[in-house]
N, CA and C atoms as an extended XYZ file, in Angstrom:
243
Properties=species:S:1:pos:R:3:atomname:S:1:resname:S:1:resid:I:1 pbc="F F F"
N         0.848       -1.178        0.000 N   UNK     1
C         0.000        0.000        0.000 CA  UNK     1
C         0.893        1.241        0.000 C   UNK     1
N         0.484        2.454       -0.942 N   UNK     2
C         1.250        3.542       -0.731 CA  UNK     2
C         1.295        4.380       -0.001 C   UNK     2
N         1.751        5.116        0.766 N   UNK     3
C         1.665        5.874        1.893 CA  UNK     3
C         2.089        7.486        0.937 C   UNK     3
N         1.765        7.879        1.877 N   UNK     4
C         2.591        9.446        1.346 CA  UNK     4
C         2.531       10.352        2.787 C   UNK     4
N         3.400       11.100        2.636 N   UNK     5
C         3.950       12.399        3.586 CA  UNK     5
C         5.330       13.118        3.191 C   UNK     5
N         5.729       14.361        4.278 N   UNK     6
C         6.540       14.526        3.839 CA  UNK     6
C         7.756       14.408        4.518 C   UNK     6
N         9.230       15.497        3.624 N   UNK     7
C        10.596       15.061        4.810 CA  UNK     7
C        10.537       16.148        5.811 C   UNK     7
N        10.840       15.835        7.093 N   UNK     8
C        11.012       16.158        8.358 CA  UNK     8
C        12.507       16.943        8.567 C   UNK     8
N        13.302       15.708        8.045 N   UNK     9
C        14.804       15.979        8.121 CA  UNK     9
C        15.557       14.913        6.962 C   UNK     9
N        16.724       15.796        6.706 N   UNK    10
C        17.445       14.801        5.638 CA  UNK    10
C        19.257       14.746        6.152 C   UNK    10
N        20.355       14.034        6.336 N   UNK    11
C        21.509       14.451        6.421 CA  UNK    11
C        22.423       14.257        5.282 C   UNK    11
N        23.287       14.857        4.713 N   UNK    12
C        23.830       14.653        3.263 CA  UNK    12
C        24.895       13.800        4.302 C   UNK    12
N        25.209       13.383        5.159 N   UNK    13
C        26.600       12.795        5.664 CA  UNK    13
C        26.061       11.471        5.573 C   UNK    13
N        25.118       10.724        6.488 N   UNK    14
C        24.721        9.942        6.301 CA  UNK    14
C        23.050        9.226        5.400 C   UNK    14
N        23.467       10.546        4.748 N   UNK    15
C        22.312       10.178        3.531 CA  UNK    15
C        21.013        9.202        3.840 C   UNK    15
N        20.691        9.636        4.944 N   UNK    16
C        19.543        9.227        5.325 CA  UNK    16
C        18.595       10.286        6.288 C   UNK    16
N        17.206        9.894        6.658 N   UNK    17
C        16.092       11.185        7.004 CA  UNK    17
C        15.095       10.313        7.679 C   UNK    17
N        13.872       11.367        8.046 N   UNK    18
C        12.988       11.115        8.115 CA  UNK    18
C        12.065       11.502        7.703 C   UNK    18
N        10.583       10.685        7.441 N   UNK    19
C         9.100       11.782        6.561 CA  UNK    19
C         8.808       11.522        7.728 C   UNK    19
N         7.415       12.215        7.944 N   UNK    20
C         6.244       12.250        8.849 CA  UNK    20
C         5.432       12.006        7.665 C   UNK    20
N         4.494       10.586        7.952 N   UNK    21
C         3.617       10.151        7.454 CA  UNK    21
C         2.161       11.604        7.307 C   UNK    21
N         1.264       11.646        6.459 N   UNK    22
C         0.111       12.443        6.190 CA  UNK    22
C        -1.046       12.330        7.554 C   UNK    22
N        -1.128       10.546        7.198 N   UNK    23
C        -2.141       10.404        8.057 CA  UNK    23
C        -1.878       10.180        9.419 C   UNK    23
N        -0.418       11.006       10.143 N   UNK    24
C        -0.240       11.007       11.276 CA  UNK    24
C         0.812        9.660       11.719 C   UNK    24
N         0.856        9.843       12.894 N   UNK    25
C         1.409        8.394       13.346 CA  UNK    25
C         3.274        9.053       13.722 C   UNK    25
N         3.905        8.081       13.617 N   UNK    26
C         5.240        8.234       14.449 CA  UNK    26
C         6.069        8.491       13.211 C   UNK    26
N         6.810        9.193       12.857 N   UNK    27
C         8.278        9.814       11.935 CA  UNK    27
C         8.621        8.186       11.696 C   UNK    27
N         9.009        8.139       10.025 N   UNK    28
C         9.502        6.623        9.900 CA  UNK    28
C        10.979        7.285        9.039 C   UNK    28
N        11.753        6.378        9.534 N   UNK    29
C        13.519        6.684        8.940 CA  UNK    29
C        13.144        5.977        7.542 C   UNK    29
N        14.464        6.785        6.814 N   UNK    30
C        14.586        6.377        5.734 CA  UNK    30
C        15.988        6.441        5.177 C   UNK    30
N        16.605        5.416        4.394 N   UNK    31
C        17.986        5.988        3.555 CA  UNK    31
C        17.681        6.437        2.463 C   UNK    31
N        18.681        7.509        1.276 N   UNK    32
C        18.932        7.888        0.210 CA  UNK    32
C        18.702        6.614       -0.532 C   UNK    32
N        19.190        5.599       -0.383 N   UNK    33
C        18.930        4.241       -1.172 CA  UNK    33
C        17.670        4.028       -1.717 C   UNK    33
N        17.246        4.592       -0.829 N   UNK    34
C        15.374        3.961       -1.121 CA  UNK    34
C        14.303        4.717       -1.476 C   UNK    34
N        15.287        5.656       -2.260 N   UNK    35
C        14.600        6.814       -3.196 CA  UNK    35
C        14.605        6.290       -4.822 C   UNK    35
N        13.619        6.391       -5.467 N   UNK    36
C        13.891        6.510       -6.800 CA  UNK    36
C        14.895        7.011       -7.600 C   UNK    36
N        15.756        6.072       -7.792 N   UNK    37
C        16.998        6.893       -8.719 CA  UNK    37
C        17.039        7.713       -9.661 C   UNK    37
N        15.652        8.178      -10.105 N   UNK    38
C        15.929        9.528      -11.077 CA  UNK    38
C        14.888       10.912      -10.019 C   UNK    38
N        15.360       10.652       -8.595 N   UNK    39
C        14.951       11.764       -7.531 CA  UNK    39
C        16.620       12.524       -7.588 C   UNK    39
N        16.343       13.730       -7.292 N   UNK    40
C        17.338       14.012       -6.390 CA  UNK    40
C        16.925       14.070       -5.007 C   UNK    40
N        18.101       14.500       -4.422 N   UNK    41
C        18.633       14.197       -3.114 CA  UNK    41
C        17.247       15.080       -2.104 C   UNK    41
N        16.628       14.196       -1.190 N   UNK    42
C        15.419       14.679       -1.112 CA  UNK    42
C        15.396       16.392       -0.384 C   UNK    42
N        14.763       16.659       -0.024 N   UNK    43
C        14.592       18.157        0.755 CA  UNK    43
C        13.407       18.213        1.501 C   UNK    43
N        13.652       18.996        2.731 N   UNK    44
C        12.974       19.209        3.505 CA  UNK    44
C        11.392       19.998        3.937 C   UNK    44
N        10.364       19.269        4.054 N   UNK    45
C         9.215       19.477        3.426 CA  UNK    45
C         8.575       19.316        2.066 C   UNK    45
N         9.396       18.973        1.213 N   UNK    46
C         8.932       17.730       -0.187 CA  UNK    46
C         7.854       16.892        0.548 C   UNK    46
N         7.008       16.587       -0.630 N   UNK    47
C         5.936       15.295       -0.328 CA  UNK    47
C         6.796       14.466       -1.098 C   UNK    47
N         6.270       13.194       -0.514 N   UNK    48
C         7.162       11.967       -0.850 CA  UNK    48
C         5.970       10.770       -0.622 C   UNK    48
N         5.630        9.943       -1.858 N   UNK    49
C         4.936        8.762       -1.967 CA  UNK    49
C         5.731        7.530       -1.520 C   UNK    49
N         5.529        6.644       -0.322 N   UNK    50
C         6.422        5.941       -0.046 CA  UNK    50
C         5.757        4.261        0.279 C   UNK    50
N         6.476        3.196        0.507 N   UNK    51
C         5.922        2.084        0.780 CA  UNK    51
C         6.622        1.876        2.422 C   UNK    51
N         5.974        1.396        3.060 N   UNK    52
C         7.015        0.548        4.366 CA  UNK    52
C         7.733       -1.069        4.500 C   UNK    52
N         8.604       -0.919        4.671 N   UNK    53
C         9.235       -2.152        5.031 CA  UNK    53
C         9.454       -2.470        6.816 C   UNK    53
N         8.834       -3.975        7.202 N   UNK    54
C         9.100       -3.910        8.411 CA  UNK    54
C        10.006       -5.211        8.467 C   UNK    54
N        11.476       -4.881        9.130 N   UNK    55
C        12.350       -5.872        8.459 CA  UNK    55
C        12.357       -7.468        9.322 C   UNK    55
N        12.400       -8.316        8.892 N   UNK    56
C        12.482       -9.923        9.601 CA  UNK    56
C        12.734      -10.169       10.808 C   UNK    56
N        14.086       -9.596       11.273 N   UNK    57
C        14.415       -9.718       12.572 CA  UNK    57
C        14.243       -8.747       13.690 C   UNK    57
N        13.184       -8.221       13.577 N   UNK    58
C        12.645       -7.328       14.771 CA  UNK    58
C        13.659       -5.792       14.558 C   UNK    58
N        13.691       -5.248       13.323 N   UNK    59
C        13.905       -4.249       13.323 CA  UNK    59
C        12.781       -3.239       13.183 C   UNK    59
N        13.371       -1.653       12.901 N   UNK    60
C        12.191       -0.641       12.869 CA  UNK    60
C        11.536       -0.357       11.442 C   UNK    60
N        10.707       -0.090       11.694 N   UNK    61
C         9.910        0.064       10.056 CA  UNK    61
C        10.607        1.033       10.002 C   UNK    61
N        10.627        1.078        8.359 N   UNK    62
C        11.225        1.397        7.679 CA  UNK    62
C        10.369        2.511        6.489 C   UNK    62
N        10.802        3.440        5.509 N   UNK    63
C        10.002        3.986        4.401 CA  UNK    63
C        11.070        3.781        3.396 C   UNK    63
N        10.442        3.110        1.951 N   UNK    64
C        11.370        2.401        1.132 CA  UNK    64
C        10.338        2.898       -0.173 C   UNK    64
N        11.105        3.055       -1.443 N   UNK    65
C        10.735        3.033       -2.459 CA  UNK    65
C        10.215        4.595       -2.392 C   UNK    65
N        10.581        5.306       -2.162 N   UNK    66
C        10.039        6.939       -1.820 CA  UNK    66
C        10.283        7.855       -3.614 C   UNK    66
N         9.379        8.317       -3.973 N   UNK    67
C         8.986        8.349       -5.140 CA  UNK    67
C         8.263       10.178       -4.822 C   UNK    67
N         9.142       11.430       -5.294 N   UNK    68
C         8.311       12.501       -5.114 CA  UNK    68
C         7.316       12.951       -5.928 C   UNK    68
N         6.534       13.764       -5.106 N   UNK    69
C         4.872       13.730       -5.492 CA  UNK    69
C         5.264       15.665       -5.791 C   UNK    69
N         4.802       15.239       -7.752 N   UNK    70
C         4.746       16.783       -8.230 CA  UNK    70
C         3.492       17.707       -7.518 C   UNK    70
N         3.768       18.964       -7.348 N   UNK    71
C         1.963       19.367       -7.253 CA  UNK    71
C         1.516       19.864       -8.417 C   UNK    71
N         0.353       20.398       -8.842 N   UNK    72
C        -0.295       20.281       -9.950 CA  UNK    72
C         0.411       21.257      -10.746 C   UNK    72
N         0.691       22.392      -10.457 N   UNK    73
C         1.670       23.364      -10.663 CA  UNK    73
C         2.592       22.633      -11.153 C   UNK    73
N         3.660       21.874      -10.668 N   UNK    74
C         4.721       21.431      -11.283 CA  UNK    74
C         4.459       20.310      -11.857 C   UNK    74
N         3.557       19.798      -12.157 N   UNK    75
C         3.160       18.989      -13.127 CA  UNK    75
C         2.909       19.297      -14.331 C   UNK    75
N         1.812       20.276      -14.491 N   UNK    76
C         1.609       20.894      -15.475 CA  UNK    76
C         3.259       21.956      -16.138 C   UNK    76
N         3.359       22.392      -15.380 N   UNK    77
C         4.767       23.243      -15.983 CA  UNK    77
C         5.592       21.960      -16.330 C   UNK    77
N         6.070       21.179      -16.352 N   UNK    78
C         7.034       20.107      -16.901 CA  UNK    78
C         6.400       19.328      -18.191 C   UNK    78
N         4.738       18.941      -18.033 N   UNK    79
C         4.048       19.147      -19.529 CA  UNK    79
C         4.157       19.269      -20.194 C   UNK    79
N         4.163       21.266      -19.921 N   UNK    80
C         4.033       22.195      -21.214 CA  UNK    80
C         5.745       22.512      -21.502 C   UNK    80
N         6.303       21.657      -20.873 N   UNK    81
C         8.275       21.882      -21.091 CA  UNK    81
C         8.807       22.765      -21.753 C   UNK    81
């Protein structure tokens, strides 16, 4: 299921952050890895469409596959290119 929210915090050192989910709930970490490779490097307060991973051995969920969400504005302007 897709989730969406946005970034909270990002660090270029260890290239990893956190979103705050939309529909509330607890800040989920994330790495640079688990961004869509034709994103750049995310920024702070971007919306971000994301999936969760909760990993096997009793680790913390996770936000994976994070995919940014144009707004209609920048949708349309990239369009009309």
């Amino acid at each position: 299921m897709t989730n969406f929210g946005k970034i909270q915090s990002y660090n270029d050192q260890s290239r990893s952050g956190i979103i705050l989910p939309d529909q509330g709930g607890q800040p989920i970490p994330f790495d640079n890895q688990d961004a869509a490779s034709d994103d750049p490097r995310p920024k702070i307060h971007q919306r971000y469409a994301y999936d969760t991973l909760l990993p096997a051995q009793g680790g913390e969920l996770r936000a994976v596959n994070l995919r940014l969400q144009e707004t209609h504005r920048e949708q349309a302007e990239s369009q009309a290119g």
